[in-house]
VOGU-3710 file (C-alpha; in Angstrom, 3 decimals, decimal comma):
1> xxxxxxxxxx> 95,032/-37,801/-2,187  93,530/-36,213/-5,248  90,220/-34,566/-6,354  89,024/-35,544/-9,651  85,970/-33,307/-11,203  83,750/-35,650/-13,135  81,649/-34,037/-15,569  80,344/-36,538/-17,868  77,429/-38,927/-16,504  78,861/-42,306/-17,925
11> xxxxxxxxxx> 81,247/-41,941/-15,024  78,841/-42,462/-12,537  77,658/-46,532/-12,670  81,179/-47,183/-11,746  81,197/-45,333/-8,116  77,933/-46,550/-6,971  78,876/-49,136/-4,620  81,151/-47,096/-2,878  79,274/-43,987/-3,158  76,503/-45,684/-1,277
21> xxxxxxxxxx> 79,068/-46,502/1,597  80,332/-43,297/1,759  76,447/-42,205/2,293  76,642/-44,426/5,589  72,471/-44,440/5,859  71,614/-41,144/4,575  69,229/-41,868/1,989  69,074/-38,459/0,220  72,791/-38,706/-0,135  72,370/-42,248/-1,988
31> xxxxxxxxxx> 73,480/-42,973/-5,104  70,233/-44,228/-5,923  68,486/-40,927/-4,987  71,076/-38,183/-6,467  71,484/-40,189/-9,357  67,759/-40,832/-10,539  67,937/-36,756/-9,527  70,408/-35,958/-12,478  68,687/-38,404/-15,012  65,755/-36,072/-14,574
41> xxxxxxxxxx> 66,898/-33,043/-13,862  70,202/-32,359/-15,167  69,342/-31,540/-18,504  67,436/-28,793/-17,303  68,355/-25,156/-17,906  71,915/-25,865/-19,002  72,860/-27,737/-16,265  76,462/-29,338/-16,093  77,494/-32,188/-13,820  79,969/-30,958/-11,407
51> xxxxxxxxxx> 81,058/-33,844/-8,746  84,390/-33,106/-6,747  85,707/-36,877/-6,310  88,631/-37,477/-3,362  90,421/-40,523/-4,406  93,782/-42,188/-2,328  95,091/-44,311/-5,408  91,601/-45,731/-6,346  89,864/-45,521/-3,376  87,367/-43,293/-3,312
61> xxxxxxxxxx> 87,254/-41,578/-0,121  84,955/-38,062/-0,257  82,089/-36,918/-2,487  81,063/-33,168/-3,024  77,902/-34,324/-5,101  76,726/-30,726/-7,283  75,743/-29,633/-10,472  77,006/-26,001/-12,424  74,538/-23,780/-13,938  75,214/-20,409/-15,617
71> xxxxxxxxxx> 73,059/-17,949/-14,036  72,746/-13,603/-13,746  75,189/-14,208/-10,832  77,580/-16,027/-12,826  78,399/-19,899/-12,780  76,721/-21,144/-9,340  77,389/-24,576/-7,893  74,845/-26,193/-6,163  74,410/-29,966/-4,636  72,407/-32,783/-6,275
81> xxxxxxxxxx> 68,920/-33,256/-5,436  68,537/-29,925/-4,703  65,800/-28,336/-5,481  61,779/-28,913/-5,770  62,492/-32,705/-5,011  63,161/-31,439/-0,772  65,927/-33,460/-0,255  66,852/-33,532/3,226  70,326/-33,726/5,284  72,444/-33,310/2,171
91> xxxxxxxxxx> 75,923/-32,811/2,819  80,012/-34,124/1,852  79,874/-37,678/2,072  83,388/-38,873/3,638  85,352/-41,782/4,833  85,005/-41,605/8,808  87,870/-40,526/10,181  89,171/-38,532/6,785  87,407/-35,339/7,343  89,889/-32,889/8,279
101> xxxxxxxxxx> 91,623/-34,172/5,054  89,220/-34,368/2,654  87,472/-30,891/3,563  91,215/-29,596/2,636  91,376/-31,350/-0,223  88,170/-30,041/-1,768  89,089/-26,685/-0,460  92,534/-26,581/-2,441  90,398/-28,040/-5,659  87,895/-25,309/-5,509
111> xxxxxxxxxx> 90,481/-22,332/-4,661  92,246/-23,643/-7,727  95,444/-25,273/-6,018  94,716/-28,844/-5,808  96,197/-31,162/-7,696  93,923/-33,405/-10,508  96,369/-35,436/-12,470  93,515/-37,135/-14,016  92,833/-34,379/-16,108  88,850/-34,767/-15,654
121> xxxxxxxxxx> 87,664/-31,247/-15,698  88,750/-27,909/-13,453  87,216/-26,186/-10,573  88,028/-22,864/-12,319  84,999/-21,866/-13,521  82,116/-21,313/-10,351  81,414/-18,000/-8,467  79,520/-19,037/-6,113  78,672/-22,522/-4,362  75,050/-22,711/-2,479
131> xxxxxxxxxx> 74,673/-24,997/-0,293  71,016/-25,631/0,974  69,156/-28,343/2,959  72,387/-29,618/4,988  72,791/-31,667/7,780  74,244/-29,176/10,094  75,949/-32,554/12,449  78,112/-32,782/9,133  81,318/-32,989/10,192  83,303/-33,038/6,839
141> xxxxxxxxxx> 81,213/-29,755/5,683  82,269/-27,292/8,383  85,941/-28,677/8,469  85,025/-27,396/4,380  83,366/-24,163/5,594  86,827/-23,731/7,986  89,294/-24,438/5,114  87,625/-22,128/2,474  87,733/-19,411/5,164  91,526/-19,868/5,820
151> xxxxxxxxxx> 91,856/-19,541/1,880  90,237/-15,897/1,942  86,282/-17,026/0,512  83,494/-15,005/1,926  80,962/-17,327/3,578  77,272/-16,978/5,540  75,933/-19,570/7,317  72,187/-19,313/8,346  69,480/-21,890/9,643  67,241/-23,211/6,827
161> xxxxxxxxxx> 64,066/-25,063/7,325  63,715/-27,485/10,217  62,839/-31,131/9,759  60,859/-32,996/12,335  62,009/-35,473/14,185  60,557/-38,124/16,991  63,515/-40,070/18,683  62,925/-43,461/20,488  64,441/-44,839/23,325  66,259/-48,089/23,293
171> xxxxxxxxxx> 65,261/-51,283/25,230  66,939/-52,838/26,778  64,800/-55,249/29,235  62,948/-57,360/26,225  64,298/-59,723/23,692  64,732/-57,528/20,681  61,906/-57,861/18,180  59,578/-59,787/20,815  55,969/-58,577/21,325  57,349/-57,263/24,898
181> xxxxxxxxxx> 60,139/-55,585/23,447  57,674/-53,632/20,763  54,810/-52,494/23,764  57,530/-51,250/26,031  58,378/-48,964/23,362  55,899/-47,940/22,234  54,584/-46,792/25,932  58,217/-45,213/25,968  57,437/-43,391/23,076  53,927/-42,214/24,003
191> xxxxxxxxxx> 55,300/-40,706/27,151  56,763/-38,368/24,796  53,102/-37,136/23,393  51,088/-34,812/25,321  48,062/-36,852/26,975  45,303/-35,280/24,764  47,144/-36,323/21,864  48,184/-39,583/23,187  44,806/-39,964/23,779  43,664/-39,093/20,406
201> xxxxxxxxxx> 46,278/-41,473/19,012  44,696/-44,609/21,120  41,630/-43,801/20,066  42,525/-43,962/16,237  43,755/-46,940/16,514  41,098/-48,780/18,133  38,832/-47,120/15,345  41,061/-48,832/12,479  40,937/-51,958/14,502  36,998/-51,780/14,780
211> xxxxxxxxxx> 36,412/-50,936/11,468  38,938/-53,913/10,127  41,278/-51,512/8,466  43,963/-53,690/6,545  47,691/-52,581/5,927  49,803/-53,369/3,038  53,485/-53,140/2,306  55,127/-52,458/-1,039  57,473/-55,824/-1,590  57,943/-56,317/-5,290
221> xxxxxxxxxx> 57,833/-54,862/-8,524  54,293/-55,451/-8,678  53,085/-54,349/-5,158  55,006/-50,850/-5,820  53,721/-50,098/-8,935  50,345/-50,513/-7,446  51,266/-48,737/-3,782  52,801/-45,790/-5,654  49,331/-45,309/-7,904  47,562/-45,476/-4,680
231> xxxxxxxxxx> 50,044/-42,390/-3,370  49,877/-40,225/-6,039  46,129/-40,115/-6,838  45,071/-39,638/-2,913  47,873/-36,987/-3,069  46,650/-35,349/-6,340  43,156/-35,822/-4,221  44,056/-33,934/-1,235  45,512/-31,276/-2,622  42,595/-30,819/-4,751
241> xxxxxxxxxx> 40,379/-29,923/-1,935  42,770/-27,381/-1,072  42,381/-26,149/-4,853  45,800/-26,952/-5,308  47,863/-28,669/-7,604  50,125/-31,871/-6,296  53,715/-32,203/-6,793  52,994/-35,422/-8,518  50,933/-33,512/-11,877  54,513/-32,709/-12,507
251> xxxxxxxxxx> 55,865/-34,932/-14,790  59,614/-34,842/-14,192  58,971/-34,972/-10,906  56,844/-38,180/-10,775  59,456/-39,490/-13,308  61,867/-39,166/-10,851  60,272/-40,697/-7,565  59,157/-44,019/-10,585  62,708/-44,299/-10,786  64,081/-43,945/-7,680
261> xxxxxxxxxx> 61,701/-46,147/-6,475  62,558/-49,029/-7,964  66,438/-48,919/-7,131  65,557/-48,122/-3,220  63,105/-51,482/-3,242  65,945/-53,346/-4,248  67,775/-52,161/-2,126  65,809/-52,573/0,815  65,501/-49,095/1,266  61,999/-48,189/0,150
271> xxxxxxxxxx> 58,462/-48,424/2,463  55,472/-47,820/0,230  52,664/-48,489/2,422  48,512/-47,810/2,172  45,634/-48,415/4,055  42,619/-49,826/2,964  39,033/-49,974/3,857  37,614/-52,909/2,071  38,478/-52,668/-1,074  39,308/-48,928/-0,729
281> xxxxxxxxxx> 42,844/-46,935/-0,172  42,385/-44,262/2,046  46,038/-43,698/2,683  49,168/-43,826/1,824  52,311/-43,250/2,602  55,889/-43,280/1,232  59,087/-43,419/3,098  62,781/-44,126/2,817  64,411/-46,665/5,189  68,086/-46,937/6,416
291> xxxxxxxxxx> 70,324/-46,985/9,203  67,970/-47,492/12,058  65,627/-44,075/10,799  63,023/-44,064/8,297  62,200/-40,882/7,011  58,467/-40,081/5,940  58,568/-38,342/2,552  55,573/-38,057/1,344  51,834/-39,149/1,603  48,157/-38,910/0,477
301> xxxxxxxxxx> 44,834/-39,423/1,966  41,541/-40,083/0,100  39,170/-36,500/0,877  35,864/-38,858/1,454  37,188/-40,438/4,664  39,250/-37,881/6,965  36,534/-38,645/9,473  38,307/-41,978/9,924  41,025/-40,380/10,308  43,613/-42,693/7,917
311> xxxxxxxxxx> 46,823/-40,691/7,899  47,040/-40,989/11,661  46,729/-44,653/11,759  48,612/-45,292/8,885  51,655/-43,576/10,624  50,807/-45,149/13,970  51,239/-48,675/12,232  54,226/-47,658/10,020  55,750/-46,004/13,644  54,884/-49,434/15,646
321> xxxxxxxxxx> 56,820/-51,279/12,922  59,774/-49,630/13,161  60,005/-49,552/16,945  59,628/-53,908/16,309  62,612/-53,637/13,605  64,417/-51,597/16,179  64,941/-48,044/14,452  65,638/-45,716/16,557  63,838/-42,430/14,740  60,776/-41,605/12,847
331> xxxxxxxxxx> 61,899/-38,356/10,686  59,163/-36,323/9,215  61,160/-33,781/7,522  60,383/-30,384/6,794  56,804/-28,541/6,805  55,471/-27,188/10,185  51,958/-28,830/9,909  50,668/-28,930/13,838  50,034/-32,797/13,441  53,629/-33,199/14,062
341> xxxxxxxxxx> 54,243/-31,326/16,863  51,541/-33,533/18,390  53,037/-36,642/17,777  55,899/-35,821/20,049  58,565/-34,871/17,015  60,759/-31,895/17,407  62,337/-29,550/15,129  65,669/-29,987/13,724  67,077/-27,150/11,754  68,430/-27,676/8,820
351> xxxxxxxxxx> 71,849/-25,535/7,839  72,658/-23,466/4,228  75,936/-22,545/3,411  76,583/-20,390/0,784  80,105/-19,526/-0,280  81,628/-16,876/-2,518  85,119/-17,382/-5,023  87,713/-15,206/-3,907  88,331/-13,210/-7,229  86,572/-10,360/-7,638
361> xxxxxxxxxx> 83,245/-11,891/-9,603  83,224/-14,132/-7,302  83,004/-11,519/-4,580  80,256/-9,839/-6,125  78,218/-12,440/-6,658  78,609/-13,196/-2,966  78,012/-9,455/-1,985  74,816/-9,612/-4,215  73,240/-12,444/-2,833  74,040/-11,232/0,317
371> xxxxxxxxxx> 71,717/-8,268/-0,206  69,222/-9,590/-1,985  68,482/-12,027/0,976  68,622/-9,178/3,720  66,630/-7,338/1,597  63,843/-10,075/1,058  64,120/-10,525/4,931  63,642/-6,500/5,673  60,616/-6,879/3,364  59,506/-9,968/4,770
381> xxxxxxxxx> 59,309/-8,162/8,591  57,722/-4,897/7,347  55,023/-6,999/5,754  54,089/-8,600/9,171  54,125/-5,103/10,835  51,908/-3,260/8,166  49,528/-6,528/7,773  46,169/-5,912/9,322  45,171/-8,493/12,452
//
């Protein structure tokens, strides 16, 4: 095996296909989301791509997808898609069954012992390597977080922000995809909800259903560009009546999500779905589909008809679909808004790893990071001591 550092963007077209194996259903991990992510981002405050590449011949077998930026801590490494996007469950993508070996490879590469006979780039030149938003089931990364120990780096581990997840049982009495096989999960899944929410729930639906509420699906070029203009106006909407401003009056951002968009359709990884009444979107919602989950990214409601409450049935028709198509988890991903404890979902914490070289700026940098987040914790404590009730 060998670790080749690819710097230089042209290089990327050609490991798509197998990149997107390697993801194995994570959609934040995609090529088609880190990617777009670069295009948009990576020009931004000096940014310099930074991908450590485990090849056996030509086979590519592990990914450690980050970028290098020059910082007052020195040169810091951090992972693709990081950032204000919120990409969730990031993480080494590997070749099952190869992680013990590829979390030593890319340990040797970033100590500065591995072996790149390629001659694409060096990992001599990082201090410190910040890991945030990973999947903390990610077997590859803590065989990493083990190997970099061994090799004398200083590393902290700490939770991050949880995610929110509602996991479905299987059935296994119905013909999958039958009308049977949908109810009885569905029931199976309510049992999960507390009975004044599941109450709550029934009775949302049976107002969509008596007020003729019609569902549509994003399914070509055209039906996205339209879904997605739905999304981000009754997003810039609802966040208006907050008196905020929406992620989406950011242009890089929405640049982004257009682009992404359009390679996750095609791929058949991409629900963009609203709700109408009449003519009228009052919801929207836009998710990413794969491997049996589909994770709810991001949504918008129109201000003018909360009474009908159009998020909730939205979700409870995008959550009775999947259940149909067999998935076996609705994700809703970070943000502890109450809604989704009430739907039954439970936290899942998320992990961030952050890693120190083992020179001596390296060291620092770790030390000083190190202090700076105790310190903002300290302060953070104090604050909700000397606060008034």
């Amino acid at each position: 095996m060998t670790v080749q550092i690819i710097t230089s963007e042209h290089q990327l077209s050609e490991l798509r296909p197998a990149w997107n194996r390697l993801a194995a259903g994570q959609p934040f991990r995609s090529w088609d989301w880190q990617v777009a992510w670069w295009r948009h981002y990576g020009r931004l405050q000096d940014r310099q791509l930074h991908i450590l590449a485990c090849f056996d011949g030509e086979e590519l077998l592990g990914l450690l997808p980050c970028y290098r930026r020059l910082t007052a801590l020195g040169r810091v490494l951090r992972p693709l898609a990081s950032g204000e996007v919120c990409s969730e469950y990031l993480g080494l993508l590997s070749k099952r069954g190869h992680d013990l070996q590829i979390a030593g490879e890319f340990a040797d590469s970033l100590s500065g012992r591995g072996r790149n006979p390629r001659g694409q780039g060096t990992t001599q030149g990082w201090e410190l390597l910040l890991l945030d938003a990973q999947d903390p089931h990610d077997a590859t990364l803590h065989a990493l977080i083990q190997e970099l120990t061994r090799r004398g780096h200083p590393i902290d581990t700490h939770s991050g922000a949880a995610c929110w997840r509602i996991s479905f049982d299987e059935d296994t009495q119905h013909p999958w995809g039958s009308e049977a096989y949908a109810k009885h999960r569905f029931e199976s899944y309510l049992k999960q909800v507390a009975r004044n929410h599941r109450h709550r729930l029934r009775k949302a639906e049976r107002h969509g259903l008596e007020e003729g509420f019609t569902f549509h699906l994003a399914s070509d070029q055209a039906s996205l560009d339209r879904g997605f203009a739905i999304l981000v106006e009754l997003h810039q909407r609802r966040r208006a009546l907050h008196g905020q401003v929406g992620m989406f009056a950011r242009r890089r951002f929405l640049s982004f999500h257009q682009d992404a968009t359009q390679s996750l359709l095609d791929a058949g990884k991409l629900w963009v779905a609203w709700l109408q009444k009449g003519n009228t979107p009052i919801a929207a919602y836009y998710c990413l589909a794969d491997q049996g989950a589909l994770y709810c990214y991001q949504s918008g409601l129109d201000p003018d008809h909360l009474d009908d409450e159009p998020g909730r049935i939205l979700l409870l028709i995008l959550l009775r679909r999947a259940l149909r198509l067999g998935f076996s988890s609705l994700d809703l991903l970070r943000g502890n808004e109450p809604y989704k404890s009430h739907l039954g979902a439970k936290p899942q914490a998320s992990l961030n790893v952050f890693v120190g070289n083992r020179d001596l700026l390296g060291r620092a940098a770790f030390s000083l990071t190190q202090f700076k987040r105790r310190s903002r914790r300290l302060a953070g404590q104090v604050l909700r001591h000397v606060r008034p009730p």
